[in-house]
Z-matrix of the N, CA and C atoms (Angstrom, degrees):
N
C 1 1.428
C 2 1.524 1 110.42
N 3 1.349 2 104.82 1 -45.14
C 4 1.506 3 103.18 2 -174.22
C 5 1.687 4 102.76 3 -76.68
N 6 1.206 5 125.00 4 -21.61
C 7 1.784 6 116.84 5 179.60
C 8 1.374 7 86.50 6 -64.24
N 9 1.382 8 140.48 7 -52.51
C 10 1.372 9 135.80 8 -155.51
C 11 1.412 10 119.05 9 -40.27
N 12 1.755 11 95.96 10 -45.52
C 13 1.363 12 114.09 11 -177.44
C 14 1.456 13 121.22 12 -53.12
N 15 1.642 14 97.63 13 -50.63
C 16 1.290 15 119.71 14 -150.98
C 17 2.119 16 84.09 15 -82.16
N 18 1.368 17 127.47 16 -26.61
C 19 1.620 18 102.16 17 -161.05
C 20 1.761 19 81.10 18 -94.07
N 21 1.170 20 135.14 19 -7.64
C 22 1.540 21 123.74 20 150.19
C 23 1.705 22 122.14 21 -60.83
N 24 0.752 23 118.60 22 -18.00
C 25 1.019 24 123.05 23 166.31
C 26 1.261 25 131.19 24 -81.35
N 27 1.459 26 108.54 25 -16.39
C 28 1.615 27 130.45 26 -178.17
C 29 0.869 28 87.76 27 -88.90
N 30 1.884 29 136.68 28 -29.33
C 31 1.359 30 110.22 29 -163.00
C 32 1.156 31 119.13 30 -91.23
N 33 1.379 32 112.45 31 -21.49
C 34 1.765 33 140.67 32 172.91
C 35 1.710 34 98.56 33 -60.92
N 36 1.168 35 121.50 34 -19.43
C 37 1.331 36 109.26 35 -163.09
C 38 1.421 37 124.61 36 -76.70
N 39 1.366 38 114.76 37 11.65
C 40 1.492 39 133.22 38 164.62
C 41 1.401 40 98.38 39 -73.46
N 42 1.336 41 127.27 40 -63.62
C 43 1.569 42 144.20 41 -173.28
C 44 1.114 43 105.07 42 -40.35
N 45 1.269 44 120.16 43 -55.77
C 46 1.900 45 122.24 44 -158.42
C 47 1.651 46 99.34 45 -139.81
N 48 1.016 47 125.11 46 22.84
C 49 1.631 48 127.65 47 155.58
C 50 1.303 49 92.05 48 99.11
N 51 1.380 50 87.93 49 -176.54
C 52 1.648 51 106.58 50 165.45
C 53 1.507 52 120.93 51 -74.50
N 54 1.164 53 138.06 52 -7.28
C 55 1.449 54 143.27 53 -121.77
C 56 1.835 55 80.89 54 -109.13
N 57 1.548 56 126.26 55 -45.92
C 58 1.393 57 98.78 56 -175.02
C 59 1.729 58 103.45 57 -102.87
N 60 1.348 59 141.00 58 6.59
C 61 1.324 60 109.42 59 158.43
C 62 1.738 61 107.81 60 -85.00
N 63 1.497 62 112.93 61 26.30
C 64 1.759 63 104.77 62 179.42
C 65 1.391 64 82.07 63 -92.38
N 66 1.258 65 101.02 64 -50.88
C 67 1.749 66 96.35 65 -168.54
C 68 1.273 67 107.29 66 -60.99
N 69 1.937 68 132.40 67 -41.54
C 70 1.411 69 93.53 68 176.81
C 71 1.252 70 140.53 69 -85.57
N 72 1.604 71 111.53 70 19.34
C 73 1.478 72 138.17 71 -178.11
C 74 1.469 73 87.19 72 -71.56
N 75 1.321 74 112.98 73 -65.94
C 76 1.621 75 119.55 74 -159.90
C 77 1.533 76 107.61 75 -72.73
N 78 1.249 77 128.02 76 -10.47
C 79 1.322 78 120.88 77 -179.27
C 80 2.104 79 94.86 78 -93.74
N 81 1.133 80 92.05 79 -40.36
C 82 2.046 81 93.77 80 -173.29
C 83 1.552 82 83.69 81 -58.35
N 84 1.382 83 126.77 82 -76.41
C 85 1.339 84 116.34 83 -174.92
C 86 1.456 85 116.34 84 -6.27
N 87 1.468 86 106.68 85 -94.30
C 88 1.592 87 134.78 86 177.08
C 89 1.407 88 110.23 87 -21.88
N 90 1.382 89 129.28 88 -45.26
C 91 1.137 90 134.33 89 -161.75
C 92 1.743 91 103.82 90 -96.37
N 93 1.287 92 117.27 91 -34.72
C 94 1.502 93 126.73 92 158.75
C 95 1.094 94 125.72 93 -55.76
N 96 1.173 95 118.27 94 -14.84
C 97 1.496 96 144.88 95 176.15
C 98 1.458 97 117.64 96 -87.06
N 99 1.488 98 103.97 97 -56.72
C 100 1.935 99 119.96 98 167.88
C 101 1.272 100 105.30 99 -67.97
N 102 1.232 101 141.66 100 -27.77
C 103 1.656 102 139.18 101 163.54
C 104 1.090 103 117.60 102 -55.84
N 105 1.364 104 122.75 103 -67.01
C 106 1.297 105 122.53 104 -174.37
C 107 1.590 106 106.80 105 -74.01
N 108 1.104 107 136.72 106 -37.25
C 109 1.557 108 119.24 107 153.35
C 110 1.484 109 133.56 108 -38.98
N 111 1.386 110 90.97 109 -47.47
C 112 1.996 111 100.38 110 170.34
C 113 1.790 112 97.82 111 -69.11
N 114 1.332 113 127.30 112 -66.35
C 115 1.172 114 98.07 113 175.43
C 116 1.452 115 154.35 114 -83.76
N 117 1.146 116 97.61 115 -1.42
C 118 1.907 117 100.25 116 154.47
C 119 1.747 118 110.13 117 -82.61
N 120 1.004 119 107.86 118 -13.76
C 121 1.623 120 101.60 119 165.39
C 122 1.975 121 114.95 120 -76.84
N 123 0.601 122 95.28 121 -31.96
C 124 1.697 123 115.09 122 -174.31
C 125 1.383 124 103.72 123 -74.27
N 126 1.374 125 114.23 124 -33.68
C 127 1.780 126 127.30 125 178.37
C 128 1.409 127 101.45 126 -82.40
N 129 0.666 128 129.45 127 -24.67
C 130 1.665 129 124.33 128 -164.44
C 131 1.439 130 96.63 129 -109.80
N 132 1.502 131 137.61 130 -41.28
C 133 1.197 132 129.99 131 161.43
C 134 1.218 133 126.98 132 -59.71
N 135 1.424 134 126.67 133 -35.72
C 136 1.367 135 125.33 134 165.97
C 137 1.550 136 96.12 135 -65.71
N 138 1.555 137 134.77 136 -59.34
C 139 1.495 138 124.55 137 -164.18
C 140 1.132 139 99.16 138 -39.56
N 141 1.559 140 129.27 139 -65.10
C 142 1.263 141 116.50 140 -141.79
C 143 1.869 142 116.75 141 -91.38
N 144 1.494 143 91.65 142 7.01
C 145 1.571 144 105.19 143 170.91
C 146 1.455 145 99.59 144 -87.98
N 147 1.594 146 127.12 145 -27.90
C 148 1.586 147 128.38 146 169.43
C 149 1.393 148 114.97 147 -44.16
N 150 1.653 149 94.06 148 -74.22
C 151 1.383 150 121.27 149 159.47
C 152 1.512 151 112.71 150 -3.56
N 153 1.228 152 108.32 151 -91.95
C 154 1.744 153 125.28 152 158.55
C 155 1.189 154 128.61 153 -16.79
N 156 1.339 155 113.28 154 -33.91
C 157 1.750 156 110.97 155 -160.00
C 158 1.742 157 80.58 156 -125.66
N 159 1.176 158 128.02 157 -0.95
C 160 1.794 159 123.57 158 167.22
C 161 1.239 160 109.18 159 -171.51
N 162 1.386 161 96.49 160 105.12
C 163 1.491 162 112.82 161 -168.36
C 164 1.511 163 110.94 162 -90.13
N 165 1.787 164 120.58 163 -13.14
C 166 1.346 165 123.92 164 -172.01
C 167 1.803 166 86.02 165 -88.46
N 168 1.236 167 133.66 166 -5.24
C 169 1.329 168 100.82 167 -158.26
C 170 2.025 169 86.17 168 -126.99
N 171 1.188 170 94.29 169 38.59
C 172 1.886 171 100.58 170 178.71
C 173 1.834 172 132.26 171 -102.76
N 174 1.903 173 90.90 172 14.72
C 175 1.936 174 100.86 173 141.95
C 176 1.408 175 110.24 174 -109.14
N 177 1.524 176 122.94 175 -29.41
C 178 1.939 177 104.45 176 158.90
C 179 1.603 178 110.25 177 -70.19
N 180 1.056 179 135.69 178 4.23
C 181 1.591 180 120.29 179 152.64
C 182 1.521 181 120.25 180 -84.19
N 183 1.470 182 83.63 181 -59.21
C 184 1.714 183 81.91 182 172.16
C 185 1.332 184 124.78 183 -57.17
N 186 1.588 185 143.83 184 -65.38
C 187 1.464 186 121.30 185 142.92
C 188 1.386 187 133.12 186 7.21
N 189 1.467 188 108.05 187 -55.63
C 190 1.502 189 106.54 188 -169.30
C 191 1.635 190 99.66 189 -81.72
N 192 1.291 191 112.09 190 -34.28
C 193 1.528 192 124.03 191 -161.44
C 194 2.097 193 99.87 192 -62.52
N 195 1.621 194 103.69 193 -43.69
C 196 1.103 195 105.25 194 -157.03
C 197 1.989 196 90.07 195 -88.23
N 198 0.846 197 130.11 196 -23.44
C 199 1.611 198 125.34 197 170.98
C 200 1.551 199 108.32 198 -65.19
N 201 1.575 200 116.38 199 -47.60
C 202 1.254 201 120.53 200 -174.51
C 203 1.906 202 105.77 201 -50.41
N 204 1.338 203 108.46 202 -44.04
C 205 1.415 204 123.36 203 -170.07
C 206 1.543 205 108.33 204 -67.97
N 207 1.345 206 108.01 205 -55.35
C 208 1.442 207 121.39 206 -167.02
C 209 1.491 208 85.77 207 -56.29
N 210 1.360 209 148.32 208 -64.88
C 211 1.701 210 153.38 209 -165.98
C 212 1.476 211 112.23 210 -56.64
N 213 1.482 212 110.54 211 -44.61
C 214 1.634 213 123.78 212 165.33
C 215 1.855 214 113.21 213 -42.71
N 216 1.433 215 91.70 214 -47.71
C 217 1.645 216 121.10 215 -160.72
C 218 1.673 217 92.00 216 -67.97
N 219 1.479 218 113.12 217 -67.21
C 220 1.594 219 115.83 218 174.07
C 221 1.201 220 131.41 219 -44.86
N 222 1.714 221 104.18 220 -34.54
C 223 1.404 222 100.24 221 172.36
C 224 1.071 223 135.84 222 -67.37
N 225 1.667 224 114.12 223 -32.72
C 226 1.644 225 149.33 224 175.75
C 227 1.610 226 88.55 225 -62.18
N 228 1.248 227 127.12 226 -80.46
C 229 1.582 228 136.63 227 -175.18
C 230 1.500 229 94.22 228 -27.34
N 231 1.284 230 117.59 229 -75.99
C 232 1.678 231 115.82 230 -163.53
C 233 1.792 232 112.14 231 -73.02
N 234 1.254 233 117.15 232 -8.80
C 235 1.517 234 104.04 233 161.51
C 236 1.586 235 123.79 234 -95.55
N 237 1.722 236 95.14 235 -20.81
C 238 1.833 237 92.49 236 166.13
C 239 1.378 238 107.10 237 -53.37
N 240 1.445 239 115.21 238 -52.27
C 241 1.938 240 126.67 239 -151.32
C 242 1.596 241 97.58 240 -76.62
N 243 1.380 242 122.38 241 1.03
C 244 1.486 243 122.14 242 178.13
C 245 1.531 244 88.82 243 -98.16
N 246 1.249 245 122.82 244 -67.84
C 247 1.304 246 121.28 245 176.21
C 248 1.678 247 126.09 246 -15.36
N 249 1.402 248 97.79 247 -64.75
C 250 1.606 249 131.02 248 -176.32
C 251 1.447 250 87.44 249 -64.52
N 252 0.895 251 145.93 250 -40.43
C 253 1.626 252 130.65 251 -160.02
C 254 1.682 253 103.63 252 -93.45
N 255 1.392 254 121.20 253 -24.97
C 256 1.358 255 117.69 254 178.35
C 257 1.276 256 99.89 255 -81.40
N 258 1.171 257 123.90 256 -27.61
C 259 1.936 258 131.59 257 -172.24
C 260 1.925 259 85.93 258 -67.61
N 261 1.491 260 116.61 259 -82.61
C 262 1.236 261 115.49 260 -160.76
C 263 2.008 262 118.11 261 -59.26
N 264 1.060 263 100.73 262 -11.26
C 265 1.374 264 102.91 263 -175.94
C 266 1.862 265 103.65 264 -87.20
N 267 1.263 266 100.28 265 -32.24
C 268 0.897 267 86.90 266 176.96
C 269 1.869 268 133.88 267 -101.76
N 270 1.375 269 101.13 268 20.00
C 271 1.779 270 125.54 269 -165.87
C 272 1.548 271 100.41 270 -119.41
């Protein structure tokens, strides 16, 4: 919802310059950034609460735990580099 805002704002950016879709490049950034921290933290805290309550079954957690992350991780990667490209295209 909030990218919505922010690639409206890219579109407004004829109207009132470039000066606020930089900022909402850098705010989608920032916040793409606090997501994927909250949720690879949340993955690894639930894993290792798995972990805990079944300890015979703690390389199919970990597996799943470290795929879940690595996909978290890609998604964050490919919405910063969308970010970064509305920032530089438009500077």
């Amino acid at each position: 919802m909030l990218l919505s805002l922010f690639l409206q704002a890219v579109a407004m950016a004829s109207n009132y310059g470039p000066g606020l879709a930089v900022m909402g490049a850098g705010i989608g950034a920032g916040l793409v950034a606090l997501g994927v921290g909250l949720g690879i933290g949340r993955i690894g805290g639930s894993a290792m609460d798995a972990i805990g309550r079944q300890p015979e079954a703690s390389g199919k957690i970990q597996t799943a735990m470290i795929i879940a992350a690595a996909l978290i991780e890609g998604l964050g990667l490919f919405a910063v580099v969308v970010c970064v490209l509305i920032w530089t295209k438009l500077v």
